[in-house]
SERO-4910 file (N, C-alpha, C, O; in steps of 0.05 Angstrom, whole numbers):
BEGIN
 pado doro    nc1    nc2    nc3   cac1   cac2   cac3    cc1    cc2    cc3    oc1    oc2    oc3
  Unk    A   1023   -149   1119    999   -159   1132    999   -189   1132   1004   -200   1111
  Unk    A    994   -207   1159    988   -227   1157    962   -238   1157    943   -224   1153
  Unk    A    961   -276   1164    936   -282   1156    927   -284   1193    940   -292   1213
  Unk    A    903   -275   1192    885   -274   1225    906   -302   1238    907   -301   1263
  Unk    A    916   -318   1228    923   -338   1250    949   -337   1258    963   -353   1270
  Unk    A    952   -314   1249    993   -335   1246    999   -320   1266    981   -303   1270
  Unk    A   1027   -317   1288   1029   -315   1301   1039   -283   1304   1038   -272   1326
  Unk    A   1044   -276   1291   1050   -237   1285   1025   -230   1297   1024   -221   1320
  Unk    A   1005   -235   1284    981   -223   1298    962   -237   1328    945   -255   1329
  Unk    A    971   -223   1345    959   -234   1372    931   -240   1375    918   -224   1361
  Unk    A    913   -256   1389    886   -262   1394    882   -238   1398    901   -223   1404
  Unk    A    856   -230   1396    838   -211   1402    826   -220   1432    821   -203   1449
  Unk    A    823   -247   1438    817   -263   1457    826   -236   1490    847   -224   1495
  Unk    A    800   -234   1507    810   -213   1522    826   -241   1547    826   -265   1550
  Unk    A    838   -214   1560    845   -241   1580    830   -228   1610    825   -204   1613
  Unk    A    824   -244   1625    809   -241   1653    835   -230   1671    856   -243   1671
  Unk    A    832   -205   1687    842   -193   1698    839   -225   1726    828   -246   1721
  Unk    A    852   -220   1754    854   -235   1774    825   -236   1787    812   -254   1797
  Unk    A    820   -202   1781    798   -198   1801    775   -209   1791    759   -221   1805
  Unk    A    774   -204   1752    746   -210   1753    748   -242   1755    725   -251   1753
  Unk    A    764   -259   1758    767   -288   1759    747   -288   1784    726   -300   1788
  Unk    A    761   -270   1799    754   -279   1830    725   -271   1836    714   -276   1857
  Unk    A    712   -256   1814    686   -247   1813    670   -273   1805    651   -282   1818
  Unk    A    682   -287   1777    665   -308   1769    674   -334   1795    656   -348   1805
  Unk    A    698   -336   1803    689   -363   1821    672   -349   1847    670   -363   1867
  Unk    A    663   -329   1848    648   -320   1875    624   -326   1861    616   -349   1864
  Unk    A    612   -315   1847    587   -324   1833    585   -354   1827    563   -363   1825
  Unk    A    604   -370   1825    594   -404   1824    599   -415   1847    597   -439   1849
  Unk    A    607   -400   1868    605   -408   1898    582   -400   1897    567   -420   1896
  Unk    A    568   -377   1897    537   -364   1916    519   -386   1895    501   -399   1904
  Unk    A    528   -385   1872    498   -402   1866    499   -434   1878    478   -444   1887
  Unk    A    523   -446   1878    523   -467   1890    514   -474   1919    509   -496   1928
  Unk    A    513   -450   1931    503   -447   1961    477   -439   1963    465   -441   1985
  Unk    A    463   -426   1937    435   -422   1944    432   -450   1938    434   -465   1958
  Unk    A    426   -463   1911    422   -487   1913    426   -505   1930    412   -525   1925
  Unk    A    441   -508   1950    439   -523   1973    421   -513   1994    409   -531   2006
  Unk    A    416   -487   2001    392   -471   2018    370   -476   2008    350   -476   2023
  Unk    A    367   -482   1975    340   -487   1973    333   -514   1972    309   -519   1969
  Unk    A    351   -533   1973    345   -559   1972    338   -562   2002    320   -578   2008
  Unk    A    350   -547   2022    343   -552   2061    317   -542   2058    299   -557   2063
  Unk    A    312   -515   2051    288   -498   2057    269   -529   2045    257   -542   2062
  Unk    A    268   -535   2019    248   -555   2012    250   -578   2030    228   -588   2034
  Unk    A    276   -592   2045    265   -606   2054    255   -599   2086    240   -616   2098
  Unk    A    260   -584   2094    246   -567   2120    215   -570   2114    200   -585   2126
  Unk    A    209   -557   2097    179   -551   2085    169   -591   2080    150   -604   2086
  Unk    A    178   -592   2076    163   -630   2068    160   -634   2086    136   -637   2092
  Unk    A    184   -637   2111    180   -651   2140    157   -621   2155    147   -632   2175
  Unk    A    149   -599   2154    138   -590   2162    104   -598   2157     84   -595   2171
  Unk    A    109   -609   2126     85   -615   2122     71   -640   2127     46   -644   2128
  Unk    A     99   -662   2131     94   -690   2147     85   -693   2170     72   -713   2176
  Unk    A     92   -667   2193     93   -663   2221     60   -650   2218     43   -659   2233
  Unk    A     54   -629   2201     17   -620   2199      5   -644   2196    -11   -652   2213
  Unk    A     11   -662   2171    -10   -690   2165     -7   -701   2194    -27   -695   2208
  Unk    A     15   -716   2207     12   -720   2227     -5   -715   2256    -15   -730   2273
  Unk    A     -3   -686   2251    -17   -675   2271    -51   -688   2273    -64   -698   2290
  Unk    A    -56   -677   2238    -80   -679   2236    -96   -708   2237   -120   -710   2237
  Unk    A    -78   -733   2238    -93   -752   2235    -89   -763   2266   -106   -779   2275
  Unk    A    -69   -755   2283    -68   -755   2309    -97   -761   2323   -116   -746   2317
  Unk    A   -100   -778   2338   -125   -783   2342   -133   -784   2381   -154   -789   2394
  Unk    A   -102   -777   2389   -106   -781   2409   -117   -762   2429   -122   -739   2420
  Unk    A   -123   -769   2457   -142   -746   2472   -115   -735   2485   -116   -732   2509
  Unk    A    -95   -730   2473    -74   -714   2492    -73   -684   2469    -64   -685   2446
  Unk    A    -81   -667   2478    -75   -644   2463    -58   -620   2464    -56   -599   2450
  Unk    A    -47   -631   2489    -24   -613   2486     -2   -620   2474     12   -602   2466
  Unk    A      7   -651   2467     21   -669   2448     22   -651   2415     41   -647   2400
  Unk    A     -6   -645   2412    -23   -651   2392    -13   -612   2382     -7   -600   2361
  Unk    A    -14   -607   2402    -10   -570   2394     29   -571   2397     45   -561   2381
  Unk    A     33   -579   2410     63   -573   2403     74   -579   2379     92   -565   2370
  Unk    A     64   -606   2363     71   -612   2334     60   -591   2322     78   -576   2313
  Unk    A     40   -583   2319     18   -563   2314     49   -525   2320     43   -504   2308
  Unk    A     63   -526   2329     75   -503   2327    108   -517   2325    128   -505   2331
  Unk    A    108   -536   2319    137   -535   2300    139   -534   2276    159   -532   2261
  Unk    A    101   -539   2268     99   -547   2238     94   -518   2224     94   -515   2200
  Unk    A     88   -495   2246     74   -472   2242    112   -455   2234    120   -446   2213
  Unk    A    127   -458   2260    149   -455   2253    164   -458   2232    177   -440   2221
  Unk    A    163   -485   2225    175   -485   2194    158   -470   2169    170   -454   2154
  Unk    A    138   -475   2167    114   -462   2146    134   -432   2149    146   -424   2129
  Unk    A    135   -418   2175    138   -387   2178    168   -381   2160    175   -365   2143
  Unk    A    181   -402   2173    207   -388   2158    210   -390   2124    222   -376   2108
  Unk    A    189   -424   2121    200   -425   2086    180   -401   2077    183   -394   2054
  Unk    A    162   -386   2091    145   -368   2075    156   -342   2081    141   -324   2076
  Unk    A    181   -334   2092    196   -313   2099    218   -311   2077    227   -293   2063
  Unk    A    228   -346   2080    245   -345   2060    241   -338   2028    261   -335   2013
  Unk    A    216   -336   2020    207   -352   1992    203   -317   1992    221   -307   1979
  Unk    A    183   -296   2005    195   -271   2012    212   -254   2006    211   -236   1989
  Unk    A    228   -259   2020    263   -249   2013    271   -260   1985    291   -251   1974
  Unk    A    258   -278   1975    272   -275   1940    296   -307   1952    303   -318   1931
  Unk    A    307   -320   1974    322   -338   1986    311   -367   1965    329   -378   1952
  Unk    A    295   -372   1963    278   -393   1951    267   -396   1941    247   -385   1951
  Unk    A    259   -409   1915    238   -396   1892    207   -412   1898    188   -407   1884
***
C-alpha cells in the first residue's frame, strides 16, 4: 500500500469526456450571449423611454410627428415586455 500521493496510486480526479467539455464551453457561450441580449434589450428600453419623455414634452401643434414617436416608443416597450415574458431578460 502506498501513500495517497505517490505515483502507484492514480488521482481519483475524474477526467471530462470531449463531449461534456463541449457541453461546458456551450453553456459559457449561451450565458455570454444572454448577457449581451440583456444589456441591448436594456438599452432599447432606455431609448424607448427617452423617445416617450420626448414625446411627452413635445410641445408642438404637429401631431402626427408627435404619434409616430408615440408608436416606436410603444414598439420597443412591446418587445422588452415580451421579452422579460419569455424568461429572455430579467
Amino acid at each position: 500500500m502506498g501513500w495517497p500521493w505517490s505515483k502507484s496510486n492514480p488521482s481519483p480526479e475524474p477526467v471530462l469526456s470531449d463531449v461534456e467539455q463541449r457541453v461546458l464551453k456551450l453553456e459559457s457561450e449561451f450565458k455570454a450571449i444572454r448577457l449581451e441580449w440583456n444589456d441591448a434589450f436594456e438599452k432599447l428600453a432606455r431609448l424607448a423611454d427617452r423617445i416617450r419623455k420626448r414625446q411627452e414634452r413635445s410641445l408642438s401643434g404637429d401631431g402626427e410627428s408627435t404619434e409616430k414617436t408615440g408608436q416606436v416608443a410603444d414598439v420597443f416597450t412591446d418587445l422588452w415586455a415580451e421579452a422579460r415574458r419569455q424568461g429572455v431578460v430579467r
